[in-house]
mmCIF file of the N, C-alpha and C atoms, coordinates in Angstrom:
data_MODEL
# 
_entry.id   MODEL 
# 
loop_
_atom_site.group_PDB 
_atom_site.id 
_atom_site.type_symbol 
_atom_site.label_atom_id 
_atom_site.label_alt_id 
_atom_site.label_comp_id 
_atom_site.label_asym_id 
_atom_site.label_entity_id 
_atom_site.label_seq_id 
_atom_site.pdbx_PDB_ins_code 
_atom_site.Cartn_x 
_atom_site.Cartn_y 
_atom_site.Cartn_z 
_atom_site.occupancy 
_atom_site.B_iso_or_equiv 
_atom_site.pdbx_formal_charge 
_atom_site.auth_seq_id 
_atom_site.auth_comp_id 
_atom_site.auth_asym_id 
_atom_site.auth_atom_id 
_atom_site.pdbx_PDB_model_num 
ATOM 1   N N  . UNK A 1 1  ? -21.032 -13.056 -8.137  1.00 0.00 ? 1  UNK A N  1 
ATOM 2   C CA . UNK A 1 1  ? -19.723 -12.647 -7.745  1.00 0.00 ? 1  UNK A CA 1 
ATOM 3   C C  . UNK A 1 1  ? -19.796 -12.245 -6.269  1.00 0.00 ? 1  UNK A C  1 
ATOM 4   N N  . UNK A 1 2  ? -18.480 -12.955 -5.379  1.00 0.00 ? 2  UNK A N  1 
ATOM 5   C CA . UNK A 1 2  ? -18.889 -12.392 -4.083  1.00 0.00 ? 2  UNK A CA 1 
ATOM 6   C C  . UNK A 1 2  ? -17.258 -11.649 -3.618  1.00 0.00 ? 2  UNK A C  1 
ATOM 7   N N  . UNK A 1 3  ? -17.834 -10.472 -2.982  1.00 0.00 ? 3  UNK A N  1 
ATOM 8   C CA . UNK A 1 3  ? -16.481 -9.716  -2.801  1.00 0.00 ? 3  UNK A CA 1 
ATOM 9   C C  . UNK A 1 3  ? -16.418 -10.002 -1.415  1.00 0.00 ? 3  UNK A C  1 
ATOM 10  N N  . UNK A 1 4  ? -14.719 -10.074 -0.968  1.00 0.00 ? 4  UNK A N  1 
ATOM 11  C CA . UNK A 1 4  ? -14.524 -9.991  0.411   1.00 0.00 ? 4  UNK A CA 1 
ATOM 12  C C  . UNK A 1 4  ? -14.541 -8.898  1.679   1.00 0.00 ? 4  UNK A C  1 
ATOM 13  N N  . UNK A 1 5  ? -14.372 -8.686  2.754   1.00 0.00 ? 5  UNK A N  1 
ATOM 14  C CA . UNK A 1 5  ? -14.300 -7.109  3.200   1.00 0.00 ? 5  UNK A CA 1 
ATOM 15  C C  . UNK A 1 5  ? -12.692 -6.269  3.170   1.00 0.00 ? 5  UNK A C  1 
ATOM 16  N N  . UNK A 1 6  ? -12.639 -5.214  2.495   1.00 0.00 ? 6  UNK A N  1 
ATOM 17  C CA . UNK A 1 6  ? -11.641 -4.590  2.622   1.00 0.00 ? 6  UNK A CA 1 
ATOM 18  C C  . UNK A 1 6  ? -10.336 -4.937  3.512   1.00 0.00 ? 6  UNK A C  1 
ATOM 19  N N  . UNK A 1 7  ? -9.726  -5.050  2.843   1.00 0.00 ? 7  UNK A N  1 
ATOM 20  C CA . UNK A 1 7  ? -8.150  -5.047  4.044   1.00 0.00 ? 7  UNK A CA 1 
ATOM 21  C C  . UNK A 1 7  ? -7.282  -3.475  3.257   1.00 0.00 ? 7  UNK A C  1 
ATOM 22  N N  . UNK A 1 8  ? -7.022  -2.895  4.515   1.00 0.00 ? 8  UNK A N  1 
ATOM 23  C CA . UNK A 1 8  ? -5.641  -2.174  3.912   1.00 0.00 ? 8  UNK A CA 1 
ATOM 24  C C  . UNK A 1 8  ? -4.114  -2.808  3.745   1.00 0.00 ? 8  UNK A C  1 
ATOM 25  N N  . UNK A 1 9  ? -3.441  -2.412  2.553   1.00 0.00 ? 9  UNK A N  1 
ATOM 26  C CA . UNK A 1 9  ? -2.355  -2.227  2.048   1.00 0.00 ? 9  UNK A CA 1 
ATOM 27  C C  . UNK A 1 9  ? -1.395  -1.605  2.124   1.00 0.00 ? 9  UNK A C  1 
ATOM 28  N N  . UNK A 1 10 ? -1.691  -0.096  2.247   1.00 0.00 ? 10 UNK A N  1 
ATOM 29  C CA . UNK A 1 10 ? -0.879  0.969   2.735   1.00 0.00 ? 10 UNK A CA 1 
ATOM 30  C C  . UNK A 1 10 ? -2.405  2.135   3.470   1.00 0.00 ? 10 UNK A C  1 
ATOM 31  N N  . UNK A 1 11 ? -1.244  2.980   4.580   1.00 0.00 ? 11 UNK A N  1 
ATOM 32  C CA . UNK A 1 11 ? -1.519  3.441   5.487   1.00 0.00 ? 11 UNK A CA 1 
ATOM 33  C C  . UNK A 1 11 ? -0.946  4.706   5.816   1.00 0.00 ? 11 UNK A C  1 
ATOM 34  N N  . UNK A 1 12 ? -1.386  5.858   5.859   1.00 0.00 ? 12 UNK A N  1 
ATOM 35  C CA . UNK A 1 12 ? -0.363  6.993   6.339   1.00 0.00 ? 12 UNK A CA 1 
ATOM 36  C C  . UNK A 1 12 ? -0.747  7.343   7.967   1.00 0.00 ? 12 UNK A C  1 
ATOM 37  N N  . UNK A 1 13 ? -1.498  6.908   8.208   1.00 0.00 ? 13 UNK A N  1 
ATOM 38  C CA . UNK A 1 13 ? -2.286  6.946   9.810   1.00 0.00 ? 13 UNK A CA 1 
ATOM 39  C C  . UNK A 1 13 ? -2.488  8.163   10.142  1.00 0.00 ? 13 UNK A C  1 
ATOM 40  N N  . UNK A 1 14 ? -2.884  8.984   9.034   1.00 0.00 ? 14 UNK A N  1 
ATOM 41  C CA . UNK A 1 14 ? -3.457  10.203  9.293   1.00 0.00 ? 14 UNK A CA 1 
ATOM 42  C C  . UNK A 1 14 ? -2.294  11.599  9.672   1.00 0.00 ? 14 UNK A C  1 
ATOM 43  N N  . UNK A 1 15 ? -1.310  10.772  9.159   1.00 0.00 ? 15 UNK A N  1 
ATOM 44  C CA . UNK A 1 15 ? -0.577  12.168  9.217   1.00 0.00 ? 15 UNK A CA 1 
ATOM 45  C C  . UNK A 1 15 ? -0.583  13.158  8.068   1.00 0.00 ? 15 UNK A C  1 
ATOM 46  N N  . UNK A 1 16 ? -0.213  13.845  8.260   1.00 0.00 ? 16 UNK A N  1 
ATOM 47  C CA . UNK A 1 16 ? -0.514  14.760  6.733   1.00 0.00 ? 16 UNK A CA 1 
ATOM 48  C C  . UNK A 1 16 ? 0.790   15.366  5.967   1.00 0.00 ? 16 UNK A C  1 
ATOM 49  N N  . UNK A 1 17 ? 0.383   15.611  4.474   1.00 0.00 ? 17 UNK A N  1 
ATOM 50  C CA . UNK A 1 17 ? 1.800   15.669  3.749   1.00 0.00 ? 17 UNK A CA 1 
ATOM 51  C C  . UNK A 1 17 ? 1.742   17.495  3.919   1.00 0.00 ? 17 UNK A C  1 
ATOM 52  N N  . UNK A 1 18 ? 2.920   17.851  4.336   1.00 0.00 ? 18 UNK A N  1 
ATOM 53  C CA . UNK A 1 18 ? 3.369   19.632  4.866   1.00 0.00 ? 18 UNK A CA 1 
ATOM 54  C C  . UNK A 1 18 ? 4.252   20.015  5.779   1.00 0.00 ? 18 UNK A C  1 
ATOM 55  N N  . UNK A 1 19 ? 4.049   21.130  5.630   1.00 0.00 ? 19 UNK A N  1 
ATOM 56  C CA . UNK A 1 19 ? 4.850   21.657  6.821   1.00 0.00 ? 19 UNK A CA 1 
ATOM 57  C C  . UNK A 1 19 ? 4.266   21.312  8.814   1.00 0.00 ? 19 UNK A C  1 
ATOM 58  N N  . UNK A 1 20 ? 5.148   20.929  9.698   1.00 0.00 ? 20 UNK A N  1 
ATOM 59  C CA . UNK A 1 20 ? 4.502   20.671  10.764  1.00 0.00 ? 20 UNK A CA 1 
ATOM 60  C C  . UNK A 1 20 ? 3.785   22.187  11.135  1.00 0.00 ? 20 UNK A C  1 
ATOM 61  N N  . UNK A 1 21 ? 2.177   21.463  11.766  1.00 0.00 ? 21 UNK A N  1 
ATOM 62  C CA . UNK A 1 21 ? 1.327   22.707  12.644  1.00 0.00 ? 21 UNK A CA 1 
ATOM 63  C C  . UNK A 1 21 ? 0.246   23.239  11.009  1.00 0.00 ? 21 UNK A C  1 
ATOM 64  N N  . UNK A 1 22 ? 0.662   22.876  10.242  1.00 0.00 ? 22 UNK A N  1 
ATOM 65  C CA . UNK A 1 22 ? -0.082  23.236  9.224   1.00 0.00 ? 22 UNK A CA 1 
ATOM 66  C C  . UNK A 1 22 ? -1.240  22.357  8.332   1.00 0.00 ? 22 UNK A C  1 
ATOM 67  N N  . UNK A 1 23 ? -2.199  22.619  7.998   1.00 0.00 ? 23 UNK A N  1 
ATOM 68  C CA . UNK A 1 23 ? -2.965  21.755  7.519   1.00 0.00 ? 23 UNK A CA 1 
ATOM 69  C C  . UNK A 1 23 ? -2.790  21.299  5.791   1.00 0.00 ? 23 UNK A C  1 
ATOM 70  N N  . UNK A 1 24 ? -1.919  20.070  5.733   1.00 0.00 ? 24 UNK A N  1 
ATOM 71  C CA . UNK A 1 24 ? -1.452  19.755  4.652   1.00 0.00 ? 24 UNK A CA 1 
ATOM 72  C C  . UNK A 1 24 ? -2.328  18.630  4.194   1.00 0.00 ? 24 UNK A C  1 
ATOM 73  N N  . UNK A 1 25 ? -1.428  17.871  3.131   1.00 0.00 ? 25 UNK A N  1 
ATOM 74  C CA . UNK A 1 25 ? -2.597  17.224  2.026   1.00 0.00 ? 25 UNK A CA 1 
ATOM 75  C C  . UNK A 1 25 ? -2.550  15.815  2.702   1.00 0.00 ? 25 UNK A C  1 
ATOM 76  N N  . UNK A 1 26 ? -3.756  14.619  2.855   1.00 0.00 ? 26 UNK A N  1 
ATOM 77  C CA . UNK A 1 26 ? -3.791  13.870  3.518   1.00 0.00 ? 26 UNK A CA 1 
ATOM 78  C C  . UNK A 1 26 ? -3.840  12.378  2.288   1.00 0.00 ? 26 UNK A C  1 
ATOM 79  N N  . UNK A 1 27 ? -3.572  12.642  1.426   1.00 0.00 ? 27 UNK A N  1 
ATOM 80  C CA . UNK A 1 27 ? -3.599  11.468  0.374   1.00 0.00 ? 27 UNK A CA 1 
ATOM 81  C C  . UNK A 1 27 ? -2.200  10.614  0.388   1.00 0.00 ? 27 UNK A C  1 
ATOM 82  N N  . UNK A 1 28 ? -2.146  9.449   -0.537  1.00 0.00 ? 28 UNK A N  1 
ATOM 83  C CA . UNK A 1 28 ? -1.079  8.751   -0.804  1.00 0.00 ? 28 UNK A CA 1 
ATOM 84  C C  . UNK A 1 28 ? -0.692  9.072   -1.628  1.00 0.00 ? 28 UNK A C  1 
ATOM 85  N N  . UNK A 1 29 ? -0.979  9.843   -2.655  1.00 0.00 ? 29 UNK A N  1 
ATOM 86  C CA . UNK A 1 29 ? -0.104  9.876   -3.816  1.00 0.00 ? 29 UNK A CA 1 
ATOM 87  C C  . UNK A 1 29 ? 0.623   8.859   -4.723  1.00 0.00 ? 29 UNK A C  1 
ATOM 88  N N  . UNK A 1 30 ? -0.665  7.597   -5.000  1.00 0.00 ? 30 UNK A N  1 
ATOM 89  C CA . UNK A 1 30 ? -0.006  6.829   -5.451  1.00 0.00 ? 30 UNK A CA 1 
ATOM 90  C C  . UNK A 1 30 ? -0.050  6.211   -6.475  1.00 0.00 ? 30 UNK A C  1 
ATOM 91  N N  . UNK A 1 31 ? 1.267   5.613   -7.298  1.00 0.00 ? 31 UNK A N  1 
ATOM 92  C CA . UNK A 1 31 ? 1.621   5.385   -8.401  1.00 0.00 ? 31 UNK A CA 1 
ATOM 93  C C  . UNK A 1 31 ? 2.281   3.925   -8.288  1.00 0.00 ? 31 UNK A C  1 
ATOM 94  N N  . UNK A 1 32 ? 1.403   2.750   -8.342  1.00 0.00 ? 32 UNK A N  1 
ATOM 95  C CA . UNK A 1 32 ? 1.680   1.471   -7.929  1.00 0.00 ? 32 UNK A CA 1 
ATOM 96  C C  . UNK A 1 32 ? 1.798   0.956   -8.693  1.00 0.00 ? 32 UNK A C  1 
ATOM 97  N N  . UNK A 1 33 ? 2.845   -0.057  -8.401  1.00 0.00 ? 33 UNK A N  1 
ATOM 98  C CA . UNK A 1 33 ? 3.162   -1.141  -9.700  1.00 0.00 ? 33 UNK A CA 1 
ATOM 99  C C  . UNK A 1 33 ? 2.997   -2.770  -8.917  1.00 0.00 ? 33 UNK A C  1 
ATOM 100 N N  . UNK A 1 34 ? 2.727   -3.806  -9.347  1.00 0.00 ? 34 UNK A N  1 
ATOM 101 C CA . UNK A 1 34 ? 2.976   -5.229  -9.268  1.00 0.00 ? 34 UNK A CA 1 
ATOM 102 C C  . UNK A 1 34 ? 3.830   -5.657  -9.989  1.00 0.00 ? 34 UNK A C  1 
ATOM 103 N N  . UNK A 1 35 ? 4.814   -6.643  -9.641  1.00 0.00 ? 35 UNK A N  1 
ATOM 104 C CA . UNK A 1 35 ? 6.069   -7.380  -10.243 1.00 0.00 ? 35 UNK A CA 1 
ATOM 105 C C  . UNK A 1 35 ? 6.289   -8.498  -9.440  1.00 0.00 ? 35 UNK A C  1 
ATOM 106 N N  . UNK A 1 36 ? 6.796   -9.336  -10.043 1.00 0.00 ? 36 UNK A N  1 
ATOM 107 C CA . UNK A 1 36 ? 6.920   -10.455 -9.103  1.00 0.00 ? 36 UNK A CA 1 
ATOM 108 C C  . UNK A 1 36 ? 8.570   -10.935 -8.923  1.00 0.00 ? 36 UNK A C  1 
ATOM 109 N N  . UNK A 1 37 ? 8.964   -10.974 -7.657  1.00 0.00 ? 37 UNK A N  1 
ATOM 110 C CA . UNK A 1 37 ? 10.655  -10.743 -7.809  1.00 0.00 ? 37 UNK A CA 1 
ATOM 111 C C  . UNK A 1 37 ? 11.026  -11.835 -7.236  1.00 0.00 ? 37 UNK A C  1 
ATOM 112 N N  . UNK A 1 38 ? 11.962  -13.042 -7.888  1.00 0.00 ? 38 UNK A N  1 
ATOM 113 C CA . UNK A 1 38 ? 12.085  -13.835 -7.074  1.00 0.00 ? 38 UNK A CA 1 
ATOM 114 C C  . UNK A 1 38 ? 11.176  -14.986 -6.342  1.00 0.00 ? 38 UNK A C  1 
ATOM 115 N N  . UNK A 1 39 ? 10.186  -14.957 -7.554  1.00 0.00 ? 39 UNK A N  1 
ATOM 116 C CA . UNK A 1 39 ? 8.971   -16.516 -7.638  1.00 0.00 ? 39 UNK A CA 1 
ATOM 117 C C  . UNK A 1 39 ? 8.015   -15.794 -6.399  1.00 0.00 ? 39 UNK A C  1 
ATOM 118 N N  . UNK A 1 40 ? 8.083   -14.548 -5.503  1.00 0.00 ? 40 UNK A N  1 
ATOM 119 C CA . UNK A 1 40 ? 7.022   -13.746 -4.742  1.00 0.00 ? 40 UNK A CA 1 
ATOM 120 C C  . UNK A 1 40 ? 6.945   -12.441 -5.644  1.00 0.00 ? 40 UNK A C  1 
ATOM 121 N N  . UNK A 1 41 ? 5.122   -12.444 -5.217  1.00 0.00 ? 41 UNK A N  1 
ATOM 122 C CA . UNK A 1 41 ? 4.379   -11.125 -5.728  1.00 0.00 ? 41 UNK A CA 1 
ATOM 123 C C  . UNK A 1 41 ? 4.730   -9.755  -4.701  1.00 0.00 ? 41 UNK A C  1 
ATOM 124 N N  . UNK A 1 42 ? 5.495   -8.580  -5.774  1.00 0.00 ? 42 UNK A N  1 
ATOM 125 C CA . UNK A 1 42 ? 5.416   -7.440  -4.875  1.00 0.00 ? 42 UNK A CA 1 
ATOM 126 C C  . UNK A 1 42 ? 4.751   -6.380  -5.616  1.00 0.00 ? 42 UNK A C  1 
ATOM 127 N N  . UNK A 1 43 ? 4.592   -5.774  -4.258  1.00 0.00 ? 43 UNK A N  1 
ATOM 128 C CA . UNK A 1 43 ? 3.396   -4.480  -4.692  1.00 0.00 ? 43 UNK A CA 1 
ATOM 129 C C  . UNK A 1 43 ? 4.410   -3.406  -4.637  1.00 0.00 ? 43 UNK A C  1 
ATOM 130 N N  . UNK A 1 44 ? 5.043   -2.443  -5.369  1.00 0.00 ? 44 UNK A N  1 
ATOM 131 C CA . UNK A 1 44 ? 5.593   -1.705  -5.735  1.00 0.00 ? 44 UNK A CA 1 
ATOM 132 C C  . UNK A 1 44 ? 4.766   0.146   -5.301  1.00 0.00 ? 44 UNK A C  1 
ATOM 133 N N  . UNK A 1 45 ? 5.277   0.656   -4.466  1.00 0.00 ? 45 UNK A N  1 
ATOM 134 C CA . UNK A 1 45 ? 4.454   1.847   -4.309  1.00 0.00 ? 45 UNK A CA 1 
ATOM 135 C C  . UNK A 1 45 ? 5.343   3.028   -3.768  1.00 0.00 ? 45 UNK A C  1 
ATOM 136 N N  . UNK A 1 46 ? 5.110   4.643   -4.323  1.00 0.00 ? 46 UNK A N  1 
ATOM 137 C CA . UNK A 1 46 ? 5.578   5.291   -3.163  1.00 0.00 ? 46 UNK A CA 1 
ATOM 138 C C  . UNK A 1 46 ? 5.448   5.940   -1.972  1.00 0.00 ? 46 UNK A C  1 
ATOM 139 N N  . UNK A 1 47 ? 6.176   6.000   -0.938  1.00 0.00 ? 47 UNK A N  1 
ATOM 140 C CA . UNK A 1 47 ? 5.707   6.371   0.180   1.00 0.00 ? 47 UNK A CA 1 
ATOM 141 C C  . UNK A 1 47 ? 5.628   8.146   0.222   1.00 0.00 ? 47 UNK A C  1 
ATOM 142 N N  . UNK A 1 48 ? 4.790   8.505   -0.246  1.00 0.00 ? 48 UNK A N  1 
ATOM 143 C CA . UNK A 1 48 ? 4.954   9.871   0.018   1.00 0.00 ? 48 UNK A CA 1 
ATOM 144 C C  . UNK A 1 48 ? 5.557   10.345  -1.262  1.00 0.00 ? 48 UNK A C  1 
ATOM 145 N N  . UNK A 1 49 ? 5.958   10.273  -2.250  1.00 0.00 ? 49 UNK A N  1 
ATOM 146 C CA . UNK A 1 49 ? 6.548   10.528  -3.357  1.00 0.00 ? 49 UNK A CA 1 
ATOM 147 C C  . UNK A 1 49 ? 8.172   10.616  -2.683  1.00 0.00 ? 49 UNK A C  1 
ATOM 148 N N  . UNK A 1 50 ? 8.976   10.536  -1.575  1.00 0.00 ? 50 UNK A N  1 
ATOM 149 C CA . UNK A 1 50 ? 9.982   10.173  -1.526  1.00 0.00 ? 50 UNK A CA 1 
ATOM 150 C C  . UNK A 1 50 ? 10.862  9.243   -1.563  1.00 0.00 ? 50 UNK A C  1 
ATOM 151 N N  . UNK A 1 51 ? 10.328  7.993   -1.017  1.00 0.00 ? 51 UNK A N  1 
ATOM 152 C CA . UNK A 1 51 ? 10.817  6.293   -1.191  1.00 0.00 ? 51 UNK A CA 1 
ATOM 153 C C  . UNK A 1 51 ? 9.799   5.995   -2.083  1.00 0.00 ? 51 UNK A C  1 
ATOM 154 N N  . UNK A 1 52 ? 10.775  5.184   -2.583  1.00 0.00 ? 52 UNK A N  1 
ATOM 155 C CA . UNK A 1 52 ? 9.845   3.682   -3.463  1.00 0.00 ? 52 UNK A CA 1 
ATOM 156 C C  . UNK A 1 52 ? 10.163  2.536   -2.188  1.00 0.00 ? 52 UNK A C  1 
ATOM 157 N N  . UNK A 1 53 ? 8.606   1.624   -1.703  1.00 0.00 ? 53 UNK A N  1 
ATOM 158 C CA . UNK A 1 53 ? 8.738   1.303   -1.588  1.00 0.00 ? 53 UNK A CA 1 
ATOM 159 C C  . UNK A 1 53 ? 8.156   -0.583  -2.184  1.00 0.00 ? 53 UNK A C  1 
ATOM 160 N N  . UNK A 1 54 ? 8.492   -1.191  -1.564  1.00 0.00 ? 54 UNK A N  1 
ATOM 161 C CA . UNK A 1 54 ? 8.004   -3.077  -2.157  1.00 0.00 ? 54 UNK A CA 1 
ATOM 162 C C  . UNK A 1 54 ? 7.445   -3.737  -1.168  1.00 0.00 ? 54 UNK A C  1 
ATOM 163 N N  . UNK A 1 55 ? 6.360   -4.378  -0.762  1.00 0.00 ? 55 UNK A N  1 
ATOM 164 C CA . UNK A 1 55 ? 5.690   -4.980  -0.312  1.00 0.00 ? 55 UNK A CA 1 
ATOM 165 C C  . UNK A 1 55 ? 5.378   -6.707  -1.012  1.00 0.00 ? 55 UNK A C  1 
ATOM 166 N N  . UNK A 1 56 ? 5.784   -7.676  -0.278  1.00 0.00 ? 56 UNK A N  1 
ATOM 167 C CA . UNK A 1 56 ? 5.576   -9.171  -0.859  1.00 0.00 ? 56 UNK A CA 1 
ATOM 168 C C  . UNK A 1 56 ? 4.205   -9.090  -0.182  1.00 0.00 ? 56 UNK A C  1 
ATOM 169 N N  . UNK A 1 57 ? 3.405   -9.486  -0.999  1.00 0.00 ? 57 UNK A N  1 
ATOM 170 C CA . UNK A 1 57 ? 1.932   -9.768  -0.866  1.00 0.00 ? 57 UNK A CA 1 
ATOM 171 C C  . UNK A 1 57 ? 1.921   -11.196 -0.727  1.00 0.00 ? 57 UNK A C  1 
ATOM 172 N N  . UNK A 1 58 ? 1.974   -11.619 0.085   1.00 0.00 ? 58 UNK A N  1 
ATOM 173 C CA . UNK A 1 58 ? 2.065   -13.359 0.940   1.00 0.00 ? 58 UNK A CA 1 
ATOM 174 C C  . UNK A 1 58 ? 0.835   -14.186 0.052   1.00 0.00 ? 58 UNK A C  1 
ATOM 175 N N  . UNK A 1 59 ? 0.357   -15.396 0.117   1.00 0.00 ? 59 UNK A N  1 
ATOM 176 C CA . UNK A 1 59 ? -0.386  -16.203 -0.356  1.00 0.00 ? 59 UNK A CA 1 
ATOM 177 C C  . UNK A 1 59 ? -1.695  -16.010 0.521   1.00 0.00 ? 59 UNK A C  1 
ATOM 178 N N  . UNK A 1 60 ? -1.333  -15.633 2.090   1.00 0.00 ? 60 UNK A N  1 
ATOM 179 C CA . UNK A 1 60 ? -2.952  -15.534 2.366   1.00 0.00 ? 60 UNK A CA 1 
ATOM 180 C C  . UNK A 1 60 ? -3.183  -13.941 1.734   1.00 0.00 ? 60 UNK A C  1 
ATOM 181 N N  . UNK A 1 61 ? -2.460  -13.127 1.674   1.00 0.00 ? 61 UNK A N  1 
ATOM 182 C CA . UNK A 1 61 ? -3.541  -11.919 0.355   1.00 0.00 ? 61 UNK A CA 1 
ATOM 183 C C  . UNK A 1 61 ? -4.287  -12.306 -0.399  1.00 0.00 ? 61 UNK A C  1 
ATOM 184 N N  . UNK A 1 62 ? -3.569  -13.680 -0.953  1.00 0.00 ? 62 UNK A N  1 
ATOM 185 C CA . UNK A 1 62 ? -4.012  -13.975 -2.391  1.00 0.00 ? 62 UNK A CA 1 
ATOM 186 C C  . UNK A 1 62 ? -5.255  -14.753 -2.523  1.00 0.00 ? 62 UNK A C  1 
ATOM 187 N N  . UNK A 1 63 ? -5.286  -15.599 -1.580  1.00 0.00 ? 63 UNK A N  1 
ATOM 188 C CA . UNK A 1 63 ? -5.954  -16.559 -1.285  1.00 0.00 ? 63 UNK A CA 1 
ATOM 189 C C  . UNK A 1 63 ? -7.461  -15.962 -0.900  1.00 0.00 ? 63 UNK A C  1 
ATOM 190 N N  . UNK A 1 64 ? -7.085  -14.698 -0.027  1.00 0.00 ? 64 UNK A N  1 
ATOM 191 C CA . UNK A 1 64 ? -8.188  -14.255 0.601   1.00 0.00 ? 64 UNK A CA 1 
ATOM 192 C C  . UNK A 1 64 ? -8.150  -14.411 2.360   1.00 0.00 ? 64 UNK A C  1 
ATOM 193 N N  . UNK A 1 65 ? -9.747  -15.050 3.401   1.00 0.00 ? 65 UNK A N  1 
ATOM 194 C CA . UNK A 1 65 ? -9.044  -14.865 4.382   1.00 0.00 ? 65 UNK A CA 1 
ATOM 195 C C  . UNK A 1 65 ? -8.247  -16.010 4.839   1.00 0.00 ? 65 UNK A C  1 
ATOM 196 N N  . UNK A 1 66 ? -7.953  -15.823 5.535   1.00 0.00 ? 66 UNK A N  1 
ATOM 197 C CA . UNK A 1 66 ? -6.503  -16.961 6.482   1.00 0.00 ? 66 UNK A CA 1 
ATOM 198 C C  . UNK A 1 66 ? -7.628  -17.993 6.872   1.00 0.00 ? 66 UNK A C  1 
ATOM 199 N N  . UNK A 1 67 ? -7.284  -19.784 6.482   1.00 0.00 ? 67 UNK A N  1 
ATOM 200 C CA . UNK A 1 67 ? -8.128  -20.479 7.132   1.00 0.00 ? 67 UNK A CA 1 
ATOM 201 C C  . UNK A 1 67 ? -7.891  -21.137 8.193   1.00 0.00 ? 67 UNK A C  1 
# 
């Protein structure tokens, strides 16, 4: 079995979940779903526990890398 190298998906770029000036929680908090809407694959996630958001995961995701 050969695995590829990591790609990210989602990203908070290091901001943190709190009050500003304070040292809050730095995770995603996440509760992801896959569905496929409309003959494309989406990645279903929330941003922060306030939006839901959807991401179409394109064919080179799928495929692996871009040739």
């Amino acid at each position: 079995m050969w695995f590829d190298e990591p790609r990210f998906l989602m990203d908070h770029n290091g901001v943190s979940l709190g009050k500003p000036g304070t040292k809050g929680r730095l995770d995603l908090a996440l509760y992801a779903s896959f569905t496929v809407r409309q003959g494309k694959p989406v990645l279903w996630y929330s941003e922060r526990k306030f939006f839901l958001l959807g991401r179409v995961i394109g064919p080179e995701w799928l495929r692996g890398k871009a040739e």
